[in-house]
C-alpha positions as CSV (number, residue, x, y, z in Angstrom):
1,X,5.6,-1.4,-28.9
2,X,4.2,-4.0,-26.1
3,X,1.1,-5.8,-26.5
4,X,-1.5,-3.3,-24.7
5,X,-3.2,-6.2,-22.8
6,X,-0.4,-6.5,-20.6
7,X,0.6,-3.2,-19.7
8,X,-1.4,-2.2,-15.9
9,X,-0.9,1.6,-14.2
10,X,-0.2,2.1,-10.7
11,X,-1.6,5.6,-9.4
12,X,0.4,6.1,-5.4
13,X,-1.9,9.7,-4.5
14,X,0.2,10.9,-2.1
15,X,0.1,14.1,0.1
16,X,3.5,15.3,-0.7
17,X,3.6,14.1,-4.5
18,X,1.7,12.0,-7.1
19,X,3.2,9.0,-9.5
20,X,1.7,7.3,-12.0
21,X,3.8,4.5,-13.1
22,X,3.2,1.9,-16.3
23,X,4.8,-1.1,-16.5
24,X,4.5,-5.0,-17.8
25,X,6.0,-8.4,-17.0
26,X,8.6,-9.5,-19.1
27,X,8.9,-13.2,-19.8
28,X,11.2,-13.6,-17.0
29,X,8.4,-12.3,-14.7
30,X,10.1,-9.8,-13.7
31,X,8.5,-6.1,-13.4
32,X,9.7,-3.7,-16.6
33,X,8.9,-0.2,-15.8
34,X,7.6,1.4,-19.2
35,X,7.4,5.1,-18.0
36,X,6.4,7.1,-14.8
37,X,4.6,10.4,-14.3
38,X,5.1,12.1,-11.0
39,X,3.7,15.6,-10.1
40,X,3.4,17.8,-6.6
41,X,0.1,16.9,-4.6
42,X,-2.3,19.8,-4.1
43,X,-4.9,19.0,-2.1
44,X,-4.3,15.8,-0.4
45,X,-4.0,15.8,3.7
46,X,-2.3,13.3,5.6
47,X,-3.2,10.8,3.1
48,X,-6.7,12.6,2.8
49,X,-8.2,14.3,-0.3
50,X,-9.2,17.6,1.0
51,X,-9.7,19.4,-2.5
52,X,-11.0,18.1,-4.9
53,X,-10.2,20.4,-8.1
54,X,-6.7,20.6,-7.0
55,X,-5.8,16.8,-6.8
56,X,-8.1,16.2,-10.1
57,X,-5.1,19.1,-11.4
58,X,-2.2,16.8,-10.2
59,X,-3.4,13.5,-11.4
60,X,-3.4,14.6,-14.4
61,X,-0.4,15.8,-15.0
62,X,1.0,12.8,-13.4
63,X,-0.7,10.7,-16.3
64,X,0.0,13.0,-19.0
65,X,3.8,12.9,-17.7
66,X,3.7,9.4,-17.6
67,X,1.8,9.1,-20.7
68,X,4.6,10.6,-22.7
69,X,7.2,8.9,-20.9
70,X,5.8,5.4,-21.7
71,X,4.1,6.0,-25.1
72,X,1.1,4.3,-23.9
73,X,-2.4,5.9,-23.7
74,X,-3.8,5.3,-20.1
75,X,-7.3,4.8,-19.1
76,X,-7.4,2.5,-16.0
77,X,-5.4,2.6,-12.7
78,X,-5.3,1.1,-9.4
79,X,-5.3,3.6,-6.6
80,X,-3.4,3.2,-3.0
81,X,-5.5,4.5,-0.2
82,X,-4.1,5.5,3.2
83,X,-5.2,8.1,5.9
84,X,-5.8,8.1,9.4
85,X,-9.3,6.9,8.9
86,X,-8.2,3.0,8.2
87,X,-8.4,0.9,10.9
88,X,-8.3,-2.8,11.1
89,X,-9.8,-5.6,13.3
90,X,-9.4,-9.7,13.1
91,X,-12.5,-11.4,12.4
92,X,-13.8,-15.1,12.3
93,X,-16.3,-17.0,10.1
94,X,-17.1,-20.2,8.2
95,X,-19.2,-21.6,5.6
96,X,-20.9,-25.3,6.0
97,X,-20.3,-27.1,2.7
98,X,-23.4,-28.2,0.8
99,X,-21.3,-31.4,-0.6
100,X,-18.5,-32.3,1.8
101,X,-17.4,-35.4,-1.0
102,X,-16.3,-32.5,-3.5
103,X,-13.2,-31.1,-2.5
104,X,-12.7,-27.6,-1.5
105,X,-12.1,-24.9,-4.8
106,X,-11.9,-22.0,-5.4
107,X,-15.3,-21.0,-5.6
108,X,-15.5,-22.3,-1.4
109,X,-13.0,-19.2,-0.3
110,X,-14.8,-16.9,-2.3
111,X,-18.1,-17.5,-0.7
112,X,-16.4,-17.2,2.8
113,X,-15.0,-14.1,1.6
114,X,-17.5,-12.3,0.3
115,X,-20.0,-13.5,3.6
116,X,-17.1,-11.5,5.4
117,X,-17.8,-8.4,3.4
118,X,-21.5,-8.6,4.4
119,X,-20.2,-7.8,8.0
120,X,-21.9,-4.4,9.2
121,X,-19.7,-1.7,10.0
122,X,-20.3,1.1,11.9
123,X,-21.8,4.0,9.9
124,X,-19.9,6.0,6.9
125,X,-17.2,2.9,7.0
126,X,-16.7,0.3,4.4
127,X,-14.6,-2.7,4.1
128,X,-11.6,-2.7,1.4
129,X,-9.5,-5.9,2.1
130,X,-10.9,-8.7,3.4
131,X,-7.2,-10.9,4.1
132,X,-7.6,-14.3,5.1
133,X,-5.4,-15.5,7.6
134,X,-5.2,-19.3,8.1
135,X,-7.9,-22.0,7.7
136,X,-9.6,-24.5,9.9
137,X,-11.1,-27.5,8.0
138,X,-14.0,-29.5,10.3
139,X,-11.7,-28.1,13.2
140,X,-8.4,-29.2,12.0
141,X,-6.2,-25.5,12.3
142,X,-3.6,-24.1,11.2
143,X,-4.2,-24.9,7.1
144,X,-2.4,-21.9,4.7
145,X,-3.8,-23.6,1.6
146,X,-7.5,-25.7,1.9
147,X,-8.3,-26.0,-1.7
148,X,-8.0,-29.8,-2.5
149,X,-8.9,-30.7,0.8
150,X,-12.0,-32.7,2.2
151,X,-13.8,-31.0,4.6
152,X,-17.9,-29.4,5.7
153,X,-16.7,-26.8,7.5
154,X,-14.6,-24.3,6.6
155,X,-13.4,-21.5,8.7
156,X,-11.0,-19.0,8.7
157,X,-9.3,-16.1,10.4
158,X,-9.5,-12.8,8.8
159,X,-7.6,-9.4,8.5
160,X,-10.4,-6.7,7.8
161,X,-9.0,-3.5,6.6
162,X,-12.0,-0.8,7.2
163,X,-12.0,2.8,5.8
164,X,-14.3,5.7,5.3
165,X,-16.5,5.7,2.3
166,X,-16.5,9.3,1.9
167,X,-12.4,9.2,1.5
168,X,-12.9,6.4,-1.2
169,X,-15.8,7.9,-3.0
170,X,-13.6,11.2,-3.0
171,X,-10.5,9.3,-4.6
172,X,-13.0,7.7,-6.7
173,X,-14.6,10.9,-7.9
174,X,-11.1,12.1,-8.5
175,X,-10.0,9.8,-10.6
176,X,-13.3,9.5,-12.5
177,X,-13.4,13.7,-13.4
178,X,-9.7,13.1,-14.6
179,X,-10.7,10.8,-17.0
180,X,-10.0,7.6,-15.7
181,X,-11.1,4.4,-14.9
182,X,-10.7,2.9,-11.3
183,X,-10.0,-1.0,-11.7
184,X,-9.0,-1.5,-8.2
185,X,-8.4,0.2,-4.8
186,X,-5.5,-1.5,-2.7
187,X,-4.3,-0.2,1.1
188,X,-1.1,1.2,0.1
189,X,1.1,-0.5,3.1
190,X,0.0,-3.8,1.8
191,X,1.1,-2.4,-1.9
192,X,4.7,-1.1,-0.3
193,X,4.9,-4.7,0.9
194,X,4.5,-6.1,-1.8
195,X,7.2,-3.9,-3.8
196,X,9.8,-4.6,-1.1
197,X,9.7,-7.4,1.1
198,X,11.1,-10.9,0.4
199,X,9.1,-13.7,1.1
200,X,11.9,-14.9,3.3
201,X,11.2,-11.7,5.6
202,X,7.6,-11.9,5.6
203,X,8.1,-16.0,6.6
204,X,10.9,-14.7,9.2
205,X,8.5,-11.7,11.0
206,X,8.6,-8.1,9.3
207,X,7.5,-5.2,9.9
208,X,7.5,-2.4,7.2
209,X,7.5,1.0,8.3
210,X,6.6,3.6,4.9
211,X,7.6,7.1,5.7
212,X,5.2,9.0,3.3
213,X,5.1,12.7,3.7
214,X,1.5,12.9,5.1
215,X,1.2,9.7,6.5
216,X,3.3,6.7,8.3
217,X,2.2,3.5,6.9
218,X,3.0,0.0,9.1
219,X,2.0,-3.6,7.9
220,X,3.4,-6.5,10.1
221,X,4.0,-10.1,7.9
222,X,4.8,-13.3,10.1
223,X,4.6,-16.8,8.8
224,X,4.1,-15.4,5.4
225,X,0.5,-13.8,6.4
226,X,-0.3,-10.4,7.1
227,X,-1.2,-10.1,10.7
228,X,-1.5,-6.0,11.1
229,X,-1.6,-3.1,9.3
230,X,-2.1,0.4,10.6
231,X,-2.1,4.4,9.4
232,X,0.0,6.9,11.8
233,X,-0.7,10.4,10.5
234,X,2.3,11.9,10.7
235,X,5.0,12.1,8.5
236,X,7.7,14.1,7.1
237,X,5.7,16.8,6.4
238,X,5.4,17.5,10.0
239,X,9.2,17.4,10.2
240,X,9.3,19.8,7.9
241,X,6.6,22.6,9.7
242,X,8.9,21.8,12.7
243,X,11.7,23.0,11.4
244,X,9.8,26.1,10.0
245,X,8.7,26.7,13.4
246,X,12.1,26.3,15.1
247,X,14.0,28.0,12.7
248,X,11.4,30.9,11.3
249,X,11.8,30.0,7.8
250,X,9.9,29.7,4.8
251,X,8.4,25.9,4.1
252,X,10.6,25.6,0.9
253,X,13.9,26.4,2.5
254,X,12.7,24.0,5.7
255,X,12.6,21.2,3.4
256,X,15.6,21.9,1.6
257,X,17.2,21.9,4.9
258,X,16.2,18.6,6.1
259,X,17.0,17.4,2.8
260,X,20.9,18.3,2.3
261,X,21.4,18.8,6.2
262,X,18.9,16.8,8.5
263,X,20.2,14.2,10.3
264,X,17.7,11.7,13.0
265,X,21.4,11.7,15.3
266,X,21.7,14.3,17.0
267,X,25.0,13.5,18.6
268,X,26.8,13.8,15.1
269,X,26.8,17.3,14.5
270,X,29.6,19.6,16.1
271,X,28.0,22.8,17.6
272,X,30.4,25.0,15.1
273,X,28.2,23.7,11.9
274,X,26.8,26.1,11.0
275,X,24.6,26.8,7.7
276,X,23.7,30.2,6.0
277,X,20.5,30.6,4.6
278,X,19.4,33.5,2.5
279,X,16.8,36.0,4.3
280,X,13.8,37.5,2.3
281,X,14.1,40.7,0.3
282,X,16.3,42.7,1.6
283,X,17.0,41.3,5.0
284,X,20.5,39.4,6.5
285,X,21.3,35.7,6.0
286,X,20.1,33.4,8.6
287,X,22.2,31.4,10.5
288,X,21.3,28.0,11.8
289,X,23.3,25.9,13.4
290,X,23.2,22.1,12.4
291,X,22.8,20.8,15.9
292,X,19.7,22.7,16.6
293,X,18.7,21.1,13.1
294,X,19.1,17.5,14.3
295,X,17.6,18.4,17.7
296,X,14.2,19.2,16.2
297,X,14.3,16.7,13.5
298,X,15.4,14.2,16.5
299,X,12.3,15.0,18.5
300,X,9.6,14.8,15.8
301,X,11.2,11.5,14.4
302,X,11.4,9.5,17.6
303,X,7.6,10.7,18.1
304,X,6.4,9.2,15.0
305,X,9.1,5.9,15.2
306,X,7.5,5.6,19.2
307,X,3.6,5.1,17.8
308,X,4.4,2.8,15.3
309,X,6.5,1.0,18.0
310,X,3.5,1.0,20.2
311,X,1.4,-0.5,17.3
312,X,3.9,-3.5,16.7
313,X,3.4,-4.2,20.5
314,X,-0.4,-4.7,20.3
315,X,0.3,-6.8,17.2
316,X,1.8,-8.7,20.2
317,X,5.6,-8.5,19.7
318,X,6.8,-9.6,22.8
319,X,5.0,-12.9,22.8
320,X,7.9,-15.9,21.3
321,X,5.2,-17.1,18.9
322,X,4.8,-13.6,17.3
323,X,8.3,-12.6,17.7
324,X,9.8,-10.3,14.8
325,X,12.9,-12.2,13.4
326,X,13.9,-10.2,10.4
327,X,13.0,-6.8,12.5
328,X,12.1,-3.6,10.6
329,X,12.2,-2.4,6.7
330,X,12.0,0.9,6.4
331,X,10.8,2.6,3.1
332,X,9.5,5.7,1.4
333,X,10.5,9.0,1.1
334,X,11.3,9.3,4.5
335,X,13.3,6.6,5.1
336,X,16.4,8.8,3.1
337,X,16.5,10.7,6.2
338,X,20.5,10.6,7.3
339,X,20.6,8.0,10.5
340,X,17.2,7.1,10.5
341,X,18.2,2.9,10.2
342,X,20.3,3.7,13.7
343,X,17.7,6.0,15.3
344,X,15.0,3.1,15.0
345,X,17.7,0.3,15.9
346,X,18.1,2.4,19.5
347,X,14.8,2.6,20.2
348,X,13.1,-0.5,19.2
349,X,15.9,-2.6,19.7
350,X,15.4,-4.5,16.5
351,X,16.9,-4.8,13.1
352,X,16.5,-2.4,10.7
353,X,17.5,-1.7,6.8
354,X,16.1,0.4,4.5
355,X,14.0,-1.1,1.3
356,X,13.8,-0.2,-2.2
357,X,11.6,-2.2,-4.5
358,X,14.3,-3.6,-6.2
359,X,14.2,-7.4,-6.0
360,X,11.1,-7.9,-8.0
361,X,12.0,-5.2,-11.0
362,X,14.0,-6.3,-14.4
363,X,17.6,-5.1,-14.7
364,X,17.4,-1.7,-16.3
365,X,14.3,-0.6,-14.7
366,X,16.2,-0.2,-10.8
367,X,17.7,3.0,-12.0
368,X,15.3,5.2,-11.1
369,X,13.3,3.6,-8.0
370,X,14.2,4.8,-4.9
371,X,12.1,3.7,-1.7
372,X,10.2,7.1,-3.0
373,X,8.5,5.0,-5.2
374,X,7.9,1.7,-3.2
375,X,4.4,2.2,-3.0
376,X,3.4,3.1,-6.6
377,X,5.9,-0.2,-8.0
378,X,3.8,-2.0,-5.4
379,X,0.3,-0.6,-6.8
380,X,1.8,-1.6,-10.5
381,X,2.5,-5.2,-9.7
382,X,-1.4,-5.4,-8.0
383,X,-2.8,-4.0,-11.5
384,X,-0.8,-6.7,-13.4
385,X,-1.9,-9.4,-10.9
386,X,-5.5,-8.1,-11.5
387,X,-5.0,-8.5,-15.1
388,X,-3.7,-11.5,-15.2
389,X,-6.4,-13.0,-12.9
390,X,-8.9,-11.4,-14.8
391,X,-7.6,-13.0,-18.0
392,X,-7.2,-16.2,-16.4
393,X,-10.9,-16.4,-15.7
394,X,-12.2,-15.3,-19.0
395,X,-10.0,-17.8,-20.7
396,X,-11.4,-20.1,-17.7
397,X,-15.2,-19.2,-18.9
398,X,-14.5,-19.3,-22.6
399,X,-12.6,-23.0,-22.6
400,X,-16.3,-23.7,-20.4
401,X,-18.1,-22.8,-22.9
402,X,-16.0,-24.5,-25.5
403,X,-17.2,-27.7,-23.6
404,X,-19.7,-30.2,-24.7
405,X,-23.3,-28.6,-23.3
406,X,-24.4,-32.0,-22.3
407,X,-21.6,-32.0,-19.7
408,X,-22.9,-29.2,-18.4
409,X,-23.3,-30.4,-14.8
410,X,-24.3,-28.8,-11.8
411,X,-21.1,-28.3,-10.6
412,X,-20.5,-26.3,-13.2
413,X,-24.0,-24.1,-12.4
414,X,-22.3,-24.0,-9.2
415,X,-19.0,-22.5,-10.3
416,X,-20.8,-20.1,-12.7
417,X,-23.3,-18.7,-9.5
418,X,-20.2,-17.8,-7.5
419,X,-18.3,-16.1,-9.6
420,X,-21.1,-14.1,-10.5
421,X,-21.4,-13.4,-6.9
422,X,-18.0,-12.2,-7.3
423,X,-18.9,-10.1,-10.3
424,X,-22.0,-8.8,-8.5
425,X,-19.9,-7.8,-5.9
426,X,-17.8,-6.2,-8.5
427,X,-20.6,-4.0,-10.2
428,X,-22.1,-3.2,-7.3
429,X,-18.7,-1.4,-6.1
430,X,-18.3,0.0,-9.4
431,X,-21.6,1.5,-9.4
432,X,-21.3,2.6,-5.8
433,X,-18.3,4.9,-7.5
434,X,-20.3,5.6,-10.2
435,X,-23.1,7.6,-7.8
436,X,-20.4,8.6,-5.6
């Protein structure tokens, strides 16, 4: 049995299906995938919780699944969030450093941080990521790493991810009444990255298209910094009800269709293909041919590929400085679709592959993690981050404490005040979900 300290849970609350997946680092640092839970969504919307009883229902089943798969009792999880109510915007800010003769720690980012996360919003919106982007020190730009530097002032560029608090309180109400305990909410493209890009893509220029069934996730890496993230809320669900509507059949026989059949290339398909699908009681076969099939699934795909195109243009794609070198990874359950990779090379013009969150998993845990799961390995690997940061400072506070008192300077006072800013910040949210 593994040490409980180091196992984290993932929780991916998607609108097609939910997956709770426990894992740990083994002492090659790569990710070991202990056991996974995965269950049918009721009652998430594009990305949306939209009942609550129903999605309390399918989270736990998810954890029970995954609880007997991995042998491990689980009581904390972080969630991914998505929906069409995130939105993003660049911000700038700085801090003037009290003591410019003490180089710039930790403790300096963290108080620019968190003065970014006092930045009013408009109503019913909250903040969830604040990303920093690159540094200025006294006017000096382009810096990716300031600590150890010299400087009084220190500015930065920031990535704001905003979402509605009503959506969070909802996930955090649903997790709460299923008997859990939130440790950390995470935006799931930035998870997805995580699970499947390479650092030499996200130094190169990325941009990773997730194919959810509710939703269409996009974050954009260049220079190894995220640079623009984005929620489309469409995804192959809405293929799917197309293909119910086209071809006036029932939901379940739509997306078994699109499964074994689909194809994003029209062109492929010879008009004499021709598939027979079983009528309700008592009434004939259907017959639908396969090039009508790719004809509707063609339409709705180059739709949703054509906004997140237009969103990787106001990132500012066409500029040399911003351009896109390593092109597009696509991922998620709707990347499996049969020519997608092509479809998106002929209209974007850039290249494509399709990711699965291989690289950063031990051996014998690739078997069963398909870009399906990109999002939840990627939620995983923030929970053991978490943990491990978390432990880091407590060991950090304890070896303090183990000092001699009468070295207890003010620096130290210092240290200690903004961390509990930090943990402040930290209640404060918890309680926030607490009321919710």
């Amino acid at each position: 049995m593994e040490d409980k300290n180091n196992i984290s849970v993932g929780l991916d609350i998607g609108t097609t299906k939910i997956v709770a997946m426990v894992g740990t680092k083994n002492e090659f640092n790569k990710l070991e995938i202990l056991g996974t839970g995965k269950s049918e969504s009721l009652g998430v919307h594009r990305g949306v919780v939209n009942n609550i009883t129903q999605t309390i229902q399918s989270i736990q089943s998810a954890i029970n699944d995954a609880n007997s798969s991995s042998g491990y009792d689980i009581n904390e999880v972080v969630v991914g969030i998505a929906g069409q109510h995130i939105r993003s915007l660049q911000h700038s800010d700085y801090i003037t450093r009290t003591n410019p003769q003490d180089v710039i720690n930790e403790n300096d980012i963290e108080k620019l941080i968190q003065q970014v996360y006092k930045l009013v919003m408009l109503p019913g919106e909250e903040i969830i990521h604040v990303l920093p982007q690159e540094y200025k020190v006294d006017g000096q730009s382009e810096i990716k790493e300031p600590i150890g530097m010299y400087g009084g002032r220190l500015e930065a560029n920031f990535h704001v991810v905003v979402g509605q608090v009503s959506s969070i309180k909802n996930i955090g109400r649903c997790i709460k009444s299923a008997g859990l305990k939130m440790g950390d909410i995470t935006l799931e493209p930035l998870a997805s990255a995580d699970a499947v890009l390479s650092n030499e893509e996200k130094e190169a220029g990325v941009a990773l298209i997730d194919i959810g069934g509710g939703t269409t996730d996009l974050a954009i890496f260049k220079d190894d910094i995220i640079r623009h993230t984005a929620v489309i809320p469409f995804g192959g669900n809405v293929i799917t009800e197309d293909i119910k509507e086209g071809c006036s059949i029932i939901e379940k026989q739509a997306e078994l269709l699109k499964i074994k059949f689909g194809s994003a290339w029209p062109g492929e398909n010879k008009d004499t293909e021709i598939v027979s699908i079983p009528g309700l009681i008592g009434r004939e076969p259907k017959e639908i041919s396969l090039k009508t099939l790719s004809k509707i699934i063609n339409a709705r795909v180059v739709e949703i590929i054509e906004q997140v195109f237009l969103e990787i243009k106001n990132y500012g794609h066409s500029d040399q400085k911003n351009k896109l070198i390593a092109g597009i990874v696509l991922t998620g359950g709707g990347s499996q679709l049969k020519h997608l990779k092509q479809l998106v090379e002929y209209v974007t013009g850039m290249d494509t592959r399709i990711g699965y969150p291989g690289e950063h998993l031990a051996g014998d845990s690739n078997k069963n993690t398909g870009p399906i799961f990109s999002t939840a390995v990627g939620l995983l690997m923030n929970a053991i981050d978490n943990k491990e940061s978390n432990l880091k400072l407590n060991n950090e506070d304890s070896a303090d404490q183990n000092k001699d008192d009468n070295k207890e300077s003010s620096k130290n006072l210092v240290e200690k005040n903004s961390k509990t800013i930090f943990e402040k910040w930290v209640d404060k949210f918890k309680e926030f979900l607490d009321n919710a």
